[in-house]
N, CA, C and O atoms as a GROMACS GRO file, in nm:
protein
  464
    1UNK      N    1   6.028  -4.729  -1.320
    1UNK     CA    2   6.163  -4.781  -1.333
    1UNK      C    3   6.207  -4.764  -1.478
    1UNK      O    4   6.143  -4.806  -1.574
    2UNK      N    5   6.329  -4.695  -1.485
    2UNK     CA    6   6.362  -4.699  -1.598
    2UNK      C    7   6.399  -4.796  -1.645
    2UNK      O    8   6.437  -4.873  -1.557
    3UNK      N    9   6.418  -4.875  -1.839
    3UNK     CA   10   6.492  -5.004  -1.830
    3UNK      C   11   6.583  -5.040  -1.793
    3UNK      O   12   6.604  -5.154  -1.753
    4UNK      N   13   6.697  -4.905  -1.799
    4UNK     CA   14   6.841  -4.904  -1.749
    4UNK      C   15   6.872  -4.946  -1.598
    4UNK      O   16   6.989  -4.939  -1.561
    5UNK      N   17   6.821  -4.969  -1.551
    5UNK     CA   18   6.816  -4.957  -1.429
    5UNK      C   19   6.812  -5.101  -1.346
    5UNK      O   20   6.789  -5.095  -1.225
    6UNK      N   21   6.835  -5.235  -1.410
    6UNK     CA   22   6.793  -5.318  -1.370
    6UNK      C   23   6.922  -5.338  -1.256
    6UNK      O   24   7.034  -5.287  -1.260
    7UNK      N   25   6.874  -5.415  -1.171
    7UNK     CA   26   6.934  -5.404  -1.017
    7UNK      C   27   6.909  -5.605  -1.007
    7UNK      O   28   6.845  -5.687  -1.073
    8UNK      N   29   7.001  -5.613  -0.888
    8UNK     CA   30   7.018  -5.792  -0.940
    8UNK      C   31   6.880  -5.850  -0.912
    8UNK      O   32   6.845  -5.936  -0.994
    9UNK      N   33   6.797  -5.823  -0.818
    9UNK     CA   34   6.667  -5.878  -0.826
    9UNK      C   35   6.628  -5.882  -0.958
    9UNK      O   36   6.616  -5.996  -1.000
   10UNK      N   37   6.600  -5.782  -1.047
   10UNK     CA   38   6.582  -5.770  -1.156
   10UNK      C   39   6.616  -5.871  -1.270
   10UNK      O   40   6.534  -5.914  -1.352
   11UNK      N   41   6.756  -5.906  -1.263
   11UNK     CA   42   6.815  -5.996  -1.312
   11UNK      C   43   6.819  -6.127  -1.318
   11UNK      O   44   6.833  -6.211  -1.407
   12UNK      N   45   6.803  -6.129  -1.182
   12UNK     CA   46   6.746  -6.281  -1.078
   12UNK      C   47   6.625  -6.351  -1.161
   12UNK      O   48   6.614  -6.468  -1.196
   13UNK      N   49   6.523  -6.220  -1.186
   13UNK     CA   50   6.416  -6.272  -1.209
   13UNK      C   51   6.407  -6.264  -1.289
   13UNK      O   52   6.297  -6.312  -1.316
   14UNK      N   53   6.472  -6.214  -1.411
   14UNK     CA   54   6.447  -6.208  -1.581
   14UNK      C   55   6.541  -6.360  -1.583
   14UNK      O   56   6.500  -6.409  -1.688
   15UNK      N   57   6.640  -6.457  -1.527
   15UNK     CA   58   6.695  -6.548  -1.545
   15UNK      C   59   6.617  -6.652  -1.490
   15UNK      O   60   6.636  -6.768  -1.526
   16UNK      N   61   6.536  -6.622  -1.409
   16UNK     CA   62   6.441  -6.729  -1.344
   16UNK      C   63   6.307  -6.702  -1.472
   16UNK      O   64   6.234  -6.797  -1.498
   17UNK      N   65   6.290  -6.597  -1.527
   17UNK     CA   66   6.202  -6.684  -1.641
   17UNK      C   67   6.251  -6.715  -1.741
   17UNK      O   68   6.168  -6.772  -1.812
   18UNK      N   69   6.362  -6.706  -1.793
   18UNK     CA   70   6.428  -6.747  -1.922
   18UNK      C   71   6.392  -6.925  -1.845
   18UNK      O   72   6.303  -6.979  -1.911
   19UNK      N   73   6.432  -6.999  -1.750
   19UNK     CA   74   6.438  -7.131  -1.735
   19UNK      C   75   6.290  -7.141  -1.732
   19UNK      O   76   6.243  -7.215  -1.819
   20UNK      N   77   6.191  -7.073  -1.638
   20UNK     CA   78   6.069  -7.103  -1.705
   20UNK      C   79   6.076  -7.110  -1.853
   20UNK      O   80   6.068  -7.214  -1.918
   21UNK      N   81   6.088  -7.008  -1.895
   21UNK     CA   82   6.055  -7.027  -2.063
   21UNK      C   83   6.092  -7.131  -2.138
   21UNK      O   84   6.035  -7.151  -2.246
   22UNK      N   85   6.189  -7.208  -2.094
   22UNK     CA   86   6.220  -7.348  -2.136
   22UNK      C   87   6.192  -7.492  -2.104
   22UNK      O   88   6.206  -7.602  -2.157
   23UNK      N   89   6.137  -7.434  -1.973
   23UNK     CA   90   6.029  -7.576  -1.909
   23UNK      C   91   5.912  -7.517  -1.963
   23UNK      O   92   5.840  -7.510  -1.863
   24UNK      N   93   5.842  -7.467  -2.065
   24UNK     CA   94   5.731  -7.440  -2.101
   24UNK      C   95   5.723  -7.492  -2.246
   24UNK      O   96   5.613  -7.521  -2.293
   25UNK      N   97   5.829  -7.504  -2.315
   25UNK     CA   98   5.877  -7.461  -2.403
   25UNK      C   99   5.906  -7.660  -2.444
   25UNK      O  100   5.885  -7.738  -2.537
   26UNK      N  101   5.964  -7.660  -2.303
   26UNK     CA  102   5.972  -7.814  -2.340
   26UNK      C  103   5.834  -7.912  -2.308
   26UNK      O  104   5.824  -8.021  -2.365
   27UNK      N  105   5.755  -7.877  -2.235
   27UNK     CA  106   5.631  -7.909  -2.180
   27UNK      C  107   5.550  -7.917  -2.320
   27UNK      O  108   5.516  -8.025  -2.370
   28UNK      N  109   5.524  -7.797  -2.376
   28UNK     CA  110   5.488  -7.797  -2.480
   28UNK      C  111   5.498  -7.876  -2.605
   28UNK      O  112   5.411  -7.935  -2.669
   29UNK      N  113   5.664  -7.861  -2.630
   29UNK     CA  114   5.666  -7.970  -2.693
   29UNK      C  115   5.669  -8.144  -2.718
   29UNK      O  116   5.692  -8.211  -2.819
   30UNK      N  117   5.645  -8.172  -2.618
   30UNK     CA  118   5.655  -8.279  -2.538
   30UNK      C  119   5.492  -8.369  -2.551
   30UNK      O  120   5.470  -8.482  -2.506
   31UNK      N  121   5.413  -8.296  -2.611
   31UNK     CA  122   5.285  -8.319  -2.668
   31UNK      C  123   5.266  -8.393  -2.788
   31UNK      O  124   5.337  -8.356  -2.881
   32UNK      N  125   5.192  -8.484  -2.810
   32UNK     CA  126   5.134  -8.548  -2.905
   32UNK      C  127   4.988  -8.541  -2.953
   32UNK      O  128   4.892  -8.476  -2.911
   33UNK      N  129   5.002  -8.638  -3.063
   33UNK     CA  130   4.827  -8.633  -3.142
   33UNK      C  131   4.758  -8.726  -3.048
   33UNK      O  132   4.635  -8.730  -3.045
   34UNK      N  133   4.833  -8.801  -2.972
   34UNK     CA  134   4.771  -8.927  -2.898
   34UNK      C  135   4.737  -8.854  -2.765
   34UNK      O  136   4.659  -8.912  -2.689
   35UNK      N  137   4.774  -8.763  -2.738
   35UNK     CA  138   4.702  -8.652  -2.556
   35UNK      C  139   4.598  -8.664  -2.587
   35UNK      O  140   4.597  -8.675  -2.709
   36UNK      N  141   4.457  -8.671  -2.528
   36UNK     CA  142   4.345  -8.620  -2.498
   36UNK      C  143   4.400  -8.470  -2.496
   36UNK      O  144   4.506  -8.407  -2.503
   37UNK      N  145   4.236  -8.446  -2.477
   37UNK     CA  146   4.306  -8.266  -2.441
   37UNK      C  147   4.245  -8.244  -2.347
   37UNK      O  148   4.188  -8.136  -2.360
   38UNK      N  149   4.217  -8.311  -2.216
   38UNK     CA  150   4.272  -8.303  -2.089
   38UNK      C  151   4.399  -8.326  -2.062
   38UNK      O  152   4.436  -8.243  -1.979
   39UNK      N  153   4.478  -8.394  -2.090
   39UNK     CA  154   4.632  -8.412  -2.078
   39UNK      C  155   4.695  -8.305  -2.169
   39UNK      O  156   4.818  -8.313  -2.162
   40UNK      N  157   4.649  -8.198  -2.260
   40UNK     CA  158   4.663  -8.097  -2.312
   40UNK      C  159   4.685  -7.963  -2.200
   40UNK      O  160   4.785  -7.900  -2.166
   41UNK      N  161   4.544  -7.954  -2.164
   41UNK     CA  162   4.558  -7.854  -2.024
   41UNK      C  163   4.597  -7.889  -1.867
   41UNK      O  164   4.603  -7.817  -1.767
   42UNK      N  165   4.624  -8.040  -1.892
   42UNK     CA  166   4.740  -8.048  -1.739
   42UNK      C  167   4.860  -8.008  -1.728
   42UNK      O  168   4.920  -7.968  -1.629
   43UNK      N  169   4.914  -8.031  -1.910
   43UNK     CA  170   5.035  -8.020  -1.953
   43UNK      C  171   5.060  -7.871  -1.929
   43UNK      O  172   5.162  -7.824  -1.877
   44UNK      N  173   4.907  -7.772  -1.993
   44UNK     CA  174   4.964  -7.648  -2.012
   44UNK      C  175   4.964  -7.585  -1.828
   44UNK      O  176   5.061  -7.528  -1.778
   45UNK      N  177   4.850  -7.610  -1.762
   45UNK     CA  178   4.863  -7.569  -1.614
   45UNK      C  179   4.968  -7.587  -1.538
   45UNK      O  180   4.995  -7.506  -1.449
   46UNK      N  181   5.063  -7.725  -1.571
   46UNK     CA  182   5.208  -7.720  -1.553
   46UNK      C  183   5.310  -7.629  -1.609
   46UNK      O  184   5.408  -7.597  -1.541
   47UNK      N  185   5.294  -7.593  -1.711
   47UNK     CA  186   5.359  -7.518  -1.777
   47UNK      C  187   5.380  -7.365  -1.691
   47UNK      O  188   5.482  -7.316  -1.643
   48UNK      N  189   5.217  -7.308  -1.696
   48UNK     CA  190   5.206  -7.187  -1.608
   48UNK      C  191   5.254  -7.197  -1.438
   48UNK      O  192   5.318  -7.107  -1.384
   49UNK      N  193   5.221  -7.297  -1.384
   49UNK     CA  194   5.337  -7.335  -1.257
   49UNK      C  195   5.446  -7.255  -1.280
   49UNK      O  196   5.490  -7.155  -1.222
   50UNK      N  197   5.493  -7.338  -1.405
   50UNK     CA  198   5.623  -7.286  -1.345
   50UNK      C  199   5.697  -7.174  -1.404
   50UNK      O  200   5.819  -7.158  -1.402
   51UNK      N  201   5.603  -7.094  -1.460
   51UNK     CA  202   5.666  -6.970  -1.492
   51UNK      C  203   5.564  -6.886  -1.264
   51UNK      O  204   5.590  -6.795  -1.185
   52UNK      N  205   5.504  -6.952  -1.272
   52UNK     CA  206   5.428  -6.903  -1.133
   52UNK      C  207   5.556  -6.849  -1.006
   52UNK      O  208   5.602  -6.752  -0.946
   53UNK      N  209   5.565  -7.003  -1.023
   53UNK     CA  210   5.728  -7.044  -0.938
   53UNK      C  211   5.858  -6.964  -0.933
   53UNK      O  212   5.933  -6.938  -0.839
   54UNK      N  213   5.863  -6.924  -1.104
   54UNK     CA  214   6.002  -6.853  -1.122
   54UNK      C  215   5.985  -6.731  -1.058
   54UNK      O  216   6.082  -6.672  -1.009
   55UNK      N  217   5.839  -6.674  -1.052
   55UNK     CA  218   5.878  -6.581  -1.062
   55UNK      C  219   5.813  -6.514  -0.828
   55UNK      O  220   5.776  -6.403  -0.789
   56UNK      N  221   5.825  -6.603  -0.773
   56UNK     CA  222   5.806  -6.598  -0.637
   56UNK      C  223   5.705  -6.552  -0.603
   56UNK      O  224   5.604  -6.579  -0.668
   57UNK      N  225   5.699  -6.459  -0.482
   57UNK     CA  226   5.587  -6.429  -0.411
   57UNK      C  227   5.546  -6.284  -0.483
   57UNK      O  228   5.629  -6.194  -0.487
   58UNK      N  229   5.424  -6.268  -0.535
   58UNK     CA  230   5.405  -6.139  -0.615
   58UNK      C  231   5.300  -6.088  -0.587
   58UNK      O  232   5.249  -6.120  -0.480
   59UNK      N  233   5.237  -5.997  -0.669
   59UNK     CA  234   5.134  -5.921  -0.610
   59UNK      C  235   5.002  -6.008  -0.722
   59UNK      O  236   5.051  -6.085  -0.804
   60UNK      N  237   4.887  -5.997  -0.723
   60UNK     CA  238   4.805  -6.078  -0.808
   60UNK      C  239   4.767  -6.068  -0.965
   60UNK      O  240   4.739  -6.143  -1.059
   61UNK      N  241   4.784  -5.922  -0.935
   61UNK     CA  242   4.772  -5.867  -1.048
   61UNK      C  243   4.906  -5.896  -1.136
   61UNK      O  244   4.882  -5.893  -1.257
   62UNK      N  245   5.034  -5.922  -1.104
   62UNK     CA  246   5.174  -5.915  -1.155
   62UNK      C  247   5.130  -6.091  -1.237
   62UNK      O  248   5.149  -6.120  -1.355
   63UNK      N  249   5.054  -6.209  -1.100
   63UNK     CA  250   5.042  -6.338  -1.140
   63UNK      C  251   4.951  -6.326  -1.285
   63UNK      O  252   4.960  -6.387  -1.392
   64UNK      N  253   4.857  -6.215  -1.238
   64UNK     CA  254   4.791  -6.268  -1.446
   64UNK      C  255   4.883  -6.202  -1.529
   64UNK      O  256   4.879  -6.282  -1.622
   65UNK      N  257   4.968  -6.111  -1.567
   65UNK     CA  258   5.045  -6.069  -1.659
   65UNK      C  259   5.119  -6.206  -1.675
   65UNK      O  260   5.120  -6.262  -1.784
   66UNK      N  261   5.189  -6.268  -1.551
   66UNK     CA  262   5.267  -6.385  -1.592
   66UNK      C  263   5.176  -6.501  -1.669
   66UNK      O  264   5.223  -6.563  -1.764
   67UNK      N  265   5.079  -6.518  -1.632
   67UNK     CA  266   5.024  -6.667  -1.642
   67UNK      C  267   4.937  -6.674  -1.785
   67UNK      O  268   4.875  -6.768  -1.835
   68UNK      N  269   4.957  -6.531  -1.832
   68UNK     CA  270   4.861  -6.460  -1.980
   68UNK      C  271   5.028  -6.498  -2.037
   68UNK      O  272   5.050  -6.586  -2.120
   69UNK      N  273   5.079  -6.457  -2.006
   69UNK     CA  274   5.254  -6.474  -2.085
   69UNK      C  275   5.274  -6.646  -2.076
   69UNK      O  276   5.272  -6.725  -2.170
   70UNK      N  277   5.284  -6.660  -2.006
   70UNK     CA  278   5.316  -6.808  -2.012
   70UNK      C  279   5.195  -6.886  -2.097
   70UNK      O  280   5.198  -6.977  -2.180
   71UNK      N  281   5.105  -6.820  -2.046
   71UNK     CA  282   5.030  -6.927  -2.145
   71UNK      C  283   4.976  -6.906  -2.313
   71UNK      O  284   4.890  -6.972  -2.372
   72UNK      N  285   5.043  -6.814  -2.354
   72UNK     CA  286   5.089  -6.748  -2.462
   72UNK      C  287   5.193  -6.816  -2.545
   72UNK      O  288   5.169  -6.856  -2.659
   73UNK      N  289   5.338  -6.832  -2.472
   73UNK     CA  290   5.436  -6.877  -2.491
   73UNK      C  291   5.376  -7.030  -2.530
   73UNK      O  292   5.389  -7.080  -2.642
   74UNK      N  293   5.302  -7.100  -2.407
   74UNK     CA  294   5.257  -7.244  -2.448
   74UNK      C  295   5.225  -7.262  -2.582
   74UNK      O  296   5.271  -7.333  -2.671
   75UNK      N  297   5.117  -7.165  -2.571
   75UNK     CA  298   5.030  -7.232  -2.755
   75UNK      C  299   5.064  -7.187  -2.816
   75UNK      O  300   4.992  -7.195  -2.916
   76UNK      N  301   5.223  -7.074  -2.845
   76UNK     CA  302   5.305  -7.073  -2.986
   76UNK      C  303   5.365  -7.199  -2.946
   76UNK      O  304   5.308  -7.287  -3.011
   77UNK      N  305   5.431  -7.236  -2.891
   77UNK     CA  306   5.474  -7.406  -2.864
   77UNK      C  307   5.416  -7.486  -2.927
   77UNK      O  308   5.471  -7.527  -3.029
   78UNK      N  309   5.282  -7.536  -2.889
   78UNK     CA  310   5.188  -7.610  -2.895
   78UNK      C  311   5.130  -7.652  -2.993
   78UNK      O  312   5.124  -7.768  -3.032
   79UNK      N  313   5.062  -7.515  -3.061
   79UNK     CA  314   4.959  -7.492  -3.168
   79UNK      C  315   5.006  -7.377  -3.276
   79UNK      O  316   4.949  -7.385  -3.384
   80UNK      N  317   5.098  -7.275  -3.262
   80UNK     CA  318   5.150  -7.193  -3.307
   80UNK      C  319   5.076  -7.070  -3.258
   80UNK      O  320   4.996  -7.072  -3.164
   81UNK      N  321   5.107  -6.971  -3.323
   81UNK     CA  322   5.070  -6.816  -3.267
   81UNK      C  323   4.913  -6.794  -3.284
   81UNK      O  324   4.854  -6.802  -3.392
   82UNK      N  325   4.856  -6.766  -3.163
   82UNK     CA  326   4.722  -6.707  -3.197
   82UNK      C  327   4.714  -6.573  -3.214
   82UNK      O  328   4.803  -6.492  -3.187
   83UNK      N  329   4.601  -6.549  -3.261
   83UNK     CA  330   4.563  -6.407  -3.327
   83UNK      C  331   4.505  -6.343  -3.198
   83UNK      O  332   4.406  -6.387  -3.141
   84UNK      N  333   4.587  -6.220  -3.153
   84UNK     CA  334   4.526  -6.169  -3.057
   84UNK      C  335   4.409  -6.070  -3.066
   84UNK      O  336   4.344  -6.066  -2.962
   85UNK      N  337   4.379  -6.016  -3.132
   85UNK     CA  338   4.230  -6.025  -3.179
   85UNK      C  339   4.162  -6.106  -3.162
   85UNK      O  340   4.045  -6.083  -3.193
   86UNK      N  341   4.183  -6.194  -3.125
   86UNK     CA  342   4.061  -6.274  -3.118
   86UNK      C  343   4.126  -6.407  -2.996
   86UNK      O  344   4.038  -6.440  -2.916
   87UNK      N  345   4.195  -6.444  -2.986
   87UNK     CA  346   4.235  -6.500  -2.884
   87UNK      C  347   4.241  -6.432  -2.781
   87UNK      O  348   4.271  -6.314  -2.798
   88UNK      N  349   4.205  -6.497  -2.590
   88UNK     CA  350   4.214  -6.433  -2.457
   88UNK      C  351   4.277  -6.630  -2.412
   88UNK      O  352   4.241  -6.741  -2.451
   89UNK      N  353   4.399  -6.573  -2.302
   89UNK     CA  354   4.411  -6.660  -2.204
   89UNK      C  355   4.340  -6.712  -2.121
   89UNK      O  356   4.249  -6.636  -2.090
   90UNK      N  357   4.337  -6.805  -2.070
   90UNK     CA  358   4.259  -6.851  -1.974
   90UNK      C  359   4.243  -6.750  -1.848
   90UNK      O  360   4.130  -6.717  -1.812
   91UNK      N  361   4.361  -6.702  -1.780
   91UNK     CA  362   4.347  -6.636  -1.682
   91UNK      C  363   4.264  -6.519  -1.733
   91UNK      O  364   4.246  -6.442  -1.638
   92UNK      N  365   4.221  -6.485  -1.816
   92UNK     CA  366   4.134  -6.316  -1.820
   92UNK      C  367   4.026  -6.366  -1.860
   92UNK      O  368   3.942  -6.306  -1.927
   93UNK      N  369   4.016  -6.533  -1.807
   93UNK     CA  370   3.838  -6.568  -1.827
   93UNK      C  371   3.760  -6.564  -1.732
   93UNK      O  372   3.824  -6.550  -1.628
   94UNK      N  373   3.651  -6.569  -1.714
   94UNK     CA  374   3.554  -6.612  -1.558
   94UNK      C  375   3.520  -6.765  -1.592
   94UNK      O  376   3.494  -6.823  -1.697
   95UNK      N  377   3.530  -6.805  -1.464
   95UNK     CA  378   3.521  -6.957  -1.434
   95UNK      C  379   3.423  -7.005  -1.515
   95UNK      O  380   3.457  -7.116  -1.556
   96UNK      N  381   3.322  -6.972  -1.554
   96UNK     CA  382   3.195  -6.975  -1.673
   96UNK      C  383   3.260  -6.980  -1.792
   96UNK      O  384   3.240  -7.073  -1.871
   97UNK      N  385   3.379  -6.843  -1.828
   97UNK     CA  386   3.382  -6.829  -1.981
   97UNK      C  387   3.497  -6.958  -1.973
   97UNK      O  388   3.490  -7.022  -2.078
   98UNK      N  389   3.594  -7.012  -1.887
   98UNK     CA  390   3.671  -7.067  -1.905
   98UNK      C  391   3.613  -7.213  -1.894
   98UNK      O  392   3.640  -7.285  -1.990
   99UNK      N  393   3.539  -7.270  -1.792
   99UNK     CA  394   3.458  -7.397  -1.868
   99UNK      C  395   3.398  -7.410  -1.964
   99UNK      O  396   3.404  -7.522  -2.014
  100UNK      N  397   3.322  -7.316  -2.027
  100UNK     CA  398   3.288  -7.348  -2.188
  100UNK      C  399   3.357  -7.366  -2.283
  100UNK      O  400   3.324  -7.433  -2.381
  101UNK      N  401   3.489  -7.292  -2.264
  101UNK     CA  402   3.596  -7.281  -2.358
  101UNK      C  403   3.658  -7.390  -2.361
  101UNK      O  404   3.688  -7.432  -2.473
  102UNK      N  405   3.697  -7.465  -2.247
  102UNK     CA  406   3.726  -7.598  -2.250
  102UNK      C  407   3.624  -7.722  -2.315
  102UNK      O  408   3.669  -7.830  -2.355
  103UNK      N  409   3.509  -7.691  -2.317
  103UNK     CA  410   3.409  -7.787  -2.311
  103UNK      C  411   3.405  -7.778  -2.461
  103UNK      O  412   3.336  -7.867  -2.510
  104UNK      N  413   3.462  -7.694  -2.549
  104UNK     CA  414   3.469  -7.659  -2.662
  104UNK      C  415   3.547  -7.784  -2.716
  104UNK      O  416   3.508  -7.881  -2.780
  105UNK      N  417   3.677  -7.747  -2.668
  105UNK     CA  418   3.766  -7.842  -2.697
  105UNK      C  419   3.752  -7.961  -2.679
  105UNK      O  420   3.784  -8.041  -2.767
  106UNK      N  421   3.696  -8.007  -2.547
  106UNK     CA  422   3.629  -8.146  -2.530
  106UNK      C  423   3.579  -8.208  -2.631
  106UNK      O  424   3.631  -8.310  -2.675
  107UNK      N  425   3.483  -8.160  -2.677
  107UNK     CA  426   3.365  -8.228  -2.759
  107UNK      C  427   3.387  -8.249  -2.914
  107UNK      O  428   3.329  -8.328  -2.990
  108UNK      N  429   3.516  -8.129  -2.947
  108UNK     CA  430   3.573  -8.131  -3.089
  108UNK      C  431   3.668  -8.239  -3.069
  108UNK      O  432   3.665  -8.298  -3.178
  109UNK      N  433   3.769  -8.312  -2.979
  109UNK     CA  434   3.853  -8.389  -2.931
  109UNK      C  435   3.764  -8.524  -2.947
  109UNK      O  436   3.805  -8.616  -3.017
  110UNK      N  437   3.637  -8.530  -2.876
  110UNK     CA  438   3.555  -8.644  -2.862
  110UNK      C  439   3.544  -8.670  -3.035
  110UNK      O  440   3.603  -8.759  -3.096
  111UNK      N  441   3.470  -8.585  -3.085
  111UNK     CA  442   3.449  -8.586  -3.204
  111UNK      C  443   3.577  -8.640  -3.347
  111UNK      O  444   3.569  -8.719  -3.441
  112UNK      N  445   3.665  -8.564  -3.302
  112UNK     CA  446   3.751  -8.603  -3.427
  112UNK      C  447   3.801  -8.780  -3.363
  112UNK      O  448   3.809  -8.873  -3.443
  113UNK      N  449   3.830  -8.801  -3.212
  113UNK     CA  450   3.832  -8.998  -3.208
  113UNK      C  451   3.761  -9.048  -3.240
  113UNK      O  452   3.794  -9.149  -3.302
  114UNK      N  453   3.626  -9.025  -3.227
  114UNK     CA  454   3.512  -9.141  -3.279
  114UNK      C  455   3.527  -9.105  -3.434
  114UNK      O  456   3.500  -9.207  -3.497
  115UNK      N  457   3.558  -9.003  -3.518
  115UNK     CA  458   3.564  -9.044  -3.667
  115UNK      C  459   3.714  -9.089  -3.718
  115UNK      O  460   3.730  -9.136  -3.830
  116UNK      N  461   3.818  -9.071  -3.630
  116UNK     CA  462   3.955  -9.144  -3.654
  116UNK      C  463   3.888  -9.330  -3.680
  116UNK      O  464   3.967  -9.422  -3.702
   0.00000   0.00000   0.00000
């Protein structure tokens, strides 16, 4: 498809994520120092919803481009821009790499309340 070419589906759905992008956007910011960071990644799994949502019934492969984007968009929100070099989304993890990665955060979270 050329870019020129956008046709109203097209349109439909570049306007259905602009409103995702702002329920993400507000999700995001909508965060405090007082979240756990389990209420961190409920916040952000909501977030990816609903760019999920905007964008309807798709093929699977189309859902990780979205849900790597959305959850991109989150943690410039959130935390500011990660270095993609070295940063991966959750969705391009395996259920292994993505519980450790969390468990990461857990324990640094545990850690910095008990010395608050």
């Amino acid at each position: 498809m050329k870019t020129n070419d956008f046709n109203d589906d097209v349109r439909n759905g570049a306007i259905a994520a602009l409103d995702a992008m702002k329920i993400i956007e507000q999700i995001a910011e909508s965060g405090n120092s007082a979240w756990t960071i389990d209420q961190c990644f409920k916040a952000e799994n909501i977030a990816v919803n609903s760019a999920l949502l905007a964008a309807g019934d798709i093929p699977e492969r189309a859902k990780g481009v979205i849900t790597a984007m959305a959850q991109y968009i989150y943690m410039c929100n959130s935390a500011g821009m990660p270095n993609l070099e070295q940063w991966r989304p959750e969705s391009a993890m395996t259920p292994e790499e993505k519980t450790a990665y969390r468990q990461t955060f857990i324990e640094a979270d545990d850690q910095l309340r008990v010395t608050a």
